[in-house]
N, C-alpha and C positions, 0 to 999 in steps of 0.2 A: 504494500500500500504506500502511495505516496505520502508526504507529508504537507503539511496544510503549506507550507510556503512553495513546494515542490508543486502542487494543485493549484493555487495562485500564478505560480508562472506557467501554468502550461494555458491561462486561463487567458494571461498577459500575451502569449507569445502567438497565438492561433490566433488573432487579430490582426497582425501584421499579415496582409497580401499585396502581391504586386498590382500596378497600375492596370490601365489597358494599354498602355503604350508598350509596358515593361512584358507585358504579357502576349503583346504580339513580338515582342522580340524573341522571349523565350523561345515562341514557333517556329521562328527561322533556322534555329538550330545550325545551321551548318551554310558558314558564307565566305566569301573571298575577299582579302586584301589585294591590292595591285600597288604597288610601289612602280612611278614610271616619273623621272624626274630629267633633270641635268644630269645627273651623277650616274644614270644608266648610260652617255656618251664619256664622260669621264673616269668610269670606273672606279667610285667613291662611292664611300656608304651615307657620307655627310658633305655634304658640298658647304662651301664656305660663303656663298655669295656674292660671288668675283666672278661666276661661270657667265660668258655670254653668253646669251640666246641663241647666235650664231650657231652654239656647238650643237644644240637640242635641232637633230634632222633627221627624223626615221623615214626610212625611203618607202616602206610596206606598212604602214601605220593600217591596224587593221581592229578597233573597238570591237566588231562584231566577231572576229576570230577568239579574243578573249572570252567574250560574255557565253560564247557558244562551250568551251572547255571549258567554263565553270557550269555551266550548267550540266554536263555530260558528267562531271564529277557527283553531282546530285546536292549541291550546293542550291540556297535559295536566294541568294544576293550577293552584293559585291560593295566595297568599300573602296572609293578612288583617292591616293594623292593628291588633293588637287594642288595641295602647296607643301611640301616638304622644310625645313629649316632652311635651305638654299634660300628661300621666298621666290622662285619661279614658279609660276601658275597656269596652270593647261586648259586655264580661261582669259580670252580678251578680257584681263579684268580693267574696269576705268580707272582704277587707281594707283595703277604702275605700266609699268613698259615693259618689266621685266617680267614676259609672259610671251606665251607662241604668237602672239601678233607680232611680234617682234623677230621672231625664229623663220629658218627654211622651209617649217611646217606649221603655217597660219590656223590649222584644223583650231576649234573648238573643240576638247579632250574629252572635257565634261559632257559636256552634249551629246558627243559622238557616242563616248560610252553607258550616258543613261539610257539614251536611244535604242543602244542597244541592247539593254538589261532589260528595259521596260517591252519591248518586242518580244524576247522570250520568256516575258514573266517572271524576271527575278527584281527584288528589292536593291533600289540604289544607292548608299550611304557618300557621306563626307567624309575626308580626314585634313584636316585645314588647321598644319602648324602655327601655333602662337609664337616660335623662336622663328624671327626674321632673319639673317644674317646678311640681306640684302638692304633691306631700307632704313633708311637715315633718322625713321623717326622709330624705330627702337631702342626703347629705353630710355622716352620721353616721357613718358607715362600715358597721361590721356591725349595727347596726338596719336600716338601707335596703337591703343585702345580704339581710336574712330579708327583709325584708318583700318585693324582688324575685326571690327564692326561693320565698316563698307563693305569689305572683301567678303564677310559671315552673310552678309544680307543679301549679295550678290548670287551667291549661292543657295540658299536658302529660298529665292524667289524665282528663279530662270531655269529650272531645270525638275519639277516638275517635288511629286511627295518623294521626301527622306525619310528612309528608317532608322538610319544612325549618324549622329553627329562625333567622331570621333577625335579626341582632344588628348595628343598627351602633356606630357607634362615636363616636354624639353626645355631649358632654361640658360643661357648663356648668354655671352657677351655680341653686341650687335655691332655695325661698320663702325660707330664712333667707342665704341669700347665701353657703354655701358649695357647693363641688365633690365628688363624690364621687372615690374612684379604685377603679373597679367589680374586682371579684373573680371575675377570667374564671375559671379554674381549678374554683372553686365553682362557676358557671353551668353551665359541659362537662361537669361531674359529675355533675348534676341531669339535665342532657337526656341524657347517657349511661346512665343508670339507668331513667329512665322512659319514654325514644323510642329505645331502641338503633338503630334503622335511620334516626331524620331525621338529618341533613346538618346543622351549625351553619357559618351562612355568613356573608362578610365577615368580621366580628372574630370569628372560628372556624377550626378548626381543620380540617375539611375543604373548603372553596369560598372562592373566593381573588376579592375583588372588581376587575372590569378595570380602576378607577383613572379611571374618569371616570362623567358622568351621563348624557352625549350620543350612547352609543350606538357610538362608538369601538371599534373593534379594529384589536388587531396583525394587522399580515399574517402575522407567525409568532409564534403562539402554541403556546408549550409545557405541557403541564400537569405535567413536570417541571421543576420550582425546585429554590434554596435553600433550608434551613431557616429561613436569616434573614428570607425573605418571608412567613412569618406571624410576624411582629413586629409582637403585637399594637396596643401605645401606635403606632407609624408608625401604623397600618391607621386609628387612632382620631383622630389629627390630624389626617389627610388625607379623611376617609371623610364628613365633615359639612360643606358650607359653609352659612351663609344670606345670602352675595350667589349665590343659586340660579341667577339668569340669564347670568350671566358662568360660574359654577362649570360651568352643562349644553353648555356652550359651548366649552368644553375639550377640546381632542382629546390624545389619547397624544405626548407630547414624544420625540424622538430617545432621549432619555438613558434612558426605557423602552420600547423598542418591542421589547425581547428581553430576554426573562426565564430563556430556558430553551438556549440554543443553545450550541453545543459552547463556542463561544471562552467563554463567560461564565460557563457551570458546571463546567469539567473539570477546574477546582483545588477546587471546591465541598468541603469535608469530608463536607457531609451533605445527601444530596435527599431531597426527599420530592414524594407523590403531590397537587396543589395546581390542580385547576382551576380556569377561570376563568368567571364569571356575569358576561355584559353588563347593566346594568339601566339603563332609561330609560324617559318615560313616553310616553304617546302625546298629549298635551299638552305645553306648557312647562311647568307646575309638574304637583308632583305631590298635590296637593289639587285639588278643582273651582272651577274660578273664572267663573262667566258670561262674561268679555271675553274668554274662553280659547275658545268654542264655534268662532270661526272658525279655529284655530289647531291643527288636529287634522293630525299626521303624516299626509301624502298615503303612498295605496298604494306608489307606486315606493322612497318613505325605509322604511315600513316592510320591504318588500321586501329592500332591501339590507342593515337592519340585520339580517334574520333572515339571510342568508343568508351576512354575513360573518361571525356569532357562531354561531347552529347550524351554521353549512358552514365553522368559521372555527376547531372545537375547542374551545368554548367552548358557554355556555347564555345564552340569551337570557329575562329577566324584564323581562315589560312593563307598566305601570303603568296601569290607567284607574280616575278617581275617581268614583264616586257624584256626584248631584247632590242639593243640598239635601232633594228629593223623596224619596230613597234608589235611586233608580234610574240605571243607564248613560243618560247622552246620548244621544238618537236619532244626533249625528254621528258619537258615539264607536260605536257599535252597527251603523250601512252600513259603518264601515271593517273595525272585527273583520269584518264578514261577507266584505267584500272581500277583504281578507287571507287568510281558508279558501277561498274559493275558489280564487282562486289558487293558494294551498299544493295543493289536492287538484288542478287540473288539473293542475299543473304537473309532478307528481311522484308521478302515478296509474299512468301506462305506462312501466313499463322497458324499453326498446326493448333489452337487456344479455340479456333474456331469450328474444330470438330469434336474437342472433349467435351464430355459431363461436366459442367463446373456447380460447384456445391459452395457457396458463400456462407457463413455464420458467425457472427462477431469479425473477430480480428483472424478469422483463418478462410483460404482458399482453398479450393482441393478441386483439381483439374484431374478427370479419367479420362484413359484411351481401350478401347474392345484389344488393344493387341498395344505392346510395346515398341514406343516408336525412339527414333534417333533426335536427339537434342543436343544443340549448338550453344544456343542462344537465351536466355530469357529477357524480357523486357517487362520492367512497371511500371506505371508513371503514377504519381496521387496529383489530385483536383488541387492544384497550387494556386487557384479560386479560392478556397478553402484552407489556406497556408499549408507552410510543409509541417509534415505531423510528424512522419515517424521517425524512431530514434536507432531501433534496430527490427531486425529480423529474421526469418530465416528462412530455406530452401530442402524440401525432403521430398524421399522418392517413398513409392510404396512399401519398402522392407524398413525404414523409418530411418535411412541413411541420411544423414547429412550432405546436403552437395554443394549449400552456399551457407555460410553466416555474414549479415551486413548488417552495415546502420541505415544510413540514411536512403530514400531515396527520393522524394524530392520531383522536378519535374518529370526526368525520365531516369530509368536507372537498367545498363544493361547490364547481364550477368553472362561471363564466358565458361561454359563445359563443356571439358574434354573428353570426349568418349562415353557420353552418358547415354542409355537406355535406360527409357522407364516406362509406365503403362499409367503409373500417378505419383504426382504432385501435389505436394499438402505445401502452400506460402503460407507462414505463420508472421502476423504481426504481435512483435515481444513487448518492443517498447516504444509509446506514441505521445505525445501531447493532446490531448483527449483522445474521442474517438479516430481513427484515420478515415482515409476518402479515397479509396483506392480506384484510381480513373479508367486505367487499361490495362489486361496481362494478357501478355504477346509469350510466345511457343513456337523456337525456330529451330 
């Protein structure tokens, strides 16, 4: 039995649920970064701001080649550069030169690639550096402030609904050698007004970055926190390295590997709804670099990242860059495809939809006429209804053990090797009141 403060918070804690905004992001589950700058002609991860336009010239610039290998991969949107720290912009923006108006290749980037997202039905996000290191009036304060409010509203207006406003929390020194100290509040305001339904992620207030580049998850992941974890100046120290190859190499340390569980939150004064986005690229950097072609995440790695960040409570954004050409690497191009396919066989037949399912309190119990081959299990709980459970467990007919877990949250998969069984009993052990169990999938 719990105890009365132990029933107080679980009374506290089931109250916190995500937005609709937060809650259609959830559903995306699975989207693409595109990193395409200066610094894919100069072979830099971080351009300084000194790059001319001149150099930015892809001779095969092809948005819809992109949009089409993210989609094949089974991704539901994409997330553009539009201005990386260099400050060059893959929009005629009015309020610099320093942008493809100015370049060999006058294209509108933006355009070209919502055009093309939105044609195939995928979601089209922002990512619009606050580190300048091109214009003069970084680290003016509120000059640089408007003039990254023009640029935010530019975008925000011209190119149709955003799902994600994507903000990190780069921070350094601009052409005249000072820092700015960016004015989040004003930023949230701006996208709150003219994208009410996109998500501001990382240094935002709805989508909580997992705290590494490599792809890392908690085993229990909660998307109820603290209010203290969107602190934004922490998010902005922590959110940028450029020793990139040691930073992507970073796994989740003991001292965060629980953000959200009873012991950690239940003196909490104040939680809030704070999921979390894996992001990592499908290369080591995340610009294109030619010595990089052999170095493309093998299927199995990408495999496991989706399926510990989508199946893990979490969202997974994965990164592929342009090649100086303007097009996906044929290497990076067989994987996406590899990747969808597998998503689609793996996870096409519900095998949940031919058994006996027997529901009673906190237990499921799924029969088959004959024992069948299992891969996969899936379950999601009504995150309508906050996340409840704390743990649980997985048995077969002879009363074997085949999974102990905690949380699961929006979706939760579970990987077995070599299992047969004829039945399954899912036991909910430990929940914050009752659970709300939404879906169980059998693959």
């Amino acid at each position: 039995m719990k105890s009365t403060d132990g029933l107080a918070f679980d009374r506290r804690s089931v109250l916190v649920t995500p937005t609709p905004r937060q809650l259609g992001w959830q559903r995306t589950e699975f989207y693409a970064f595109v990193h395409f700058s200066v610094n894919t002609f100069t072979n830099r991860e971080w351009g300084d701001g000194t790059e001319p336009p001149s150099c930015f010239a892809p001779a095969r610039l092809d948005p819809m080649q992109w949009a089409e290998s993210i989609q094949a991969a089974g991704m539901k949107g994409a997330i553009l550069t539009c201005k990386h720290h260099d400050g060059f912009c893959l929009w005629p923006s009015r309020y610099t030169s320093h942008s493809v108006a100015s370049s060999p290749c006058p294209t509108d980037i933006v355009r070209a690639f919502s055009n093309a997202c939105r044609e195939l039905g995928l979601k089209f996000g922002i990512y619009l550096s606050p580190w300048d290191r091109h214009s003069p009036l970084y680290g003016q304060g509120k000059p640089y402030d408007d003039y990254f409010i023009n640029q935010l509203r530019e975008l925000l207006t011209n190119y149709g609904p955003i799902f994600s406003v994507w903000l990190d929390g780069a921070c350094g020194e601009g052409p005249c050698g000072n820092r700015q100290i960016y004015d989040w509040e004003r930023y949230y305001e701006t996208v709150r007004a003219l994208q009410p339904n996109a998500c501001i992620s990382v240094c935002g207030p709805d989508v909580r970055w997992c705290g590494n580049e490599g792809g890392h998850t908690r085993p229990c992941e909660w998307s109820i926190v603290p209010r203290r974890a969107m602190d934004t100046e922490k998010i902005q120290e922590n959110s940028q390295r450029e020793d990139t190859a040691a930073f992507r190499r970073r796994k989740i340390s003991a001292a965060d590997e629980n953000l959200g569980g009873r012991d950690v939150v239940q003196d909490e004064p104040d939680l809030i709804w704070y999921p979390a986005e894996v992001n990592t690229s499908i290369r080591p950097g995340w610009f294109y670099h030619p010595e990089e072609d052999g170095q493309v995440k093998s299927l199995a790695e990408l495999i496991q990242i989706y399926e510990t960040s989508v199946g893990g409570n979490a969202a997974f954004l994965l990164n592929i860059p342009p090649t100086p050409d303007g097009l996906f690497h044929e290497n990076d191009v067989k994987r996406l495809k590899e990747l969808g396919s597998y998503l689609r066989e793996t996870y096409r037949d519900n095998l949940a939809e031919r058994a006996q399912i027997t529901q009673t309190g906190d237990t499921i119990e799924l029969s088959w006429p004959a024992p069948i081959s299992i891969s996969r299990i899936v379950l999601m709980e009504d995150i309508t209804k906050s996340q409840r459970v704390e743990s649980f467990s997985v048995t077969d007919g002879q009363g074997r053990t085949l999974y102990a877990g905690t949380v699961i949250g929006y979706k939760k998969i579970i990987p077995l090797a070599d299992c047969t069984a004829g039945r399954l009993t899912i036991r909910i052990l430990e929940s914050r009141q009752e659970p709300h169990i939404l879906f169980t999938g059998v693959y």
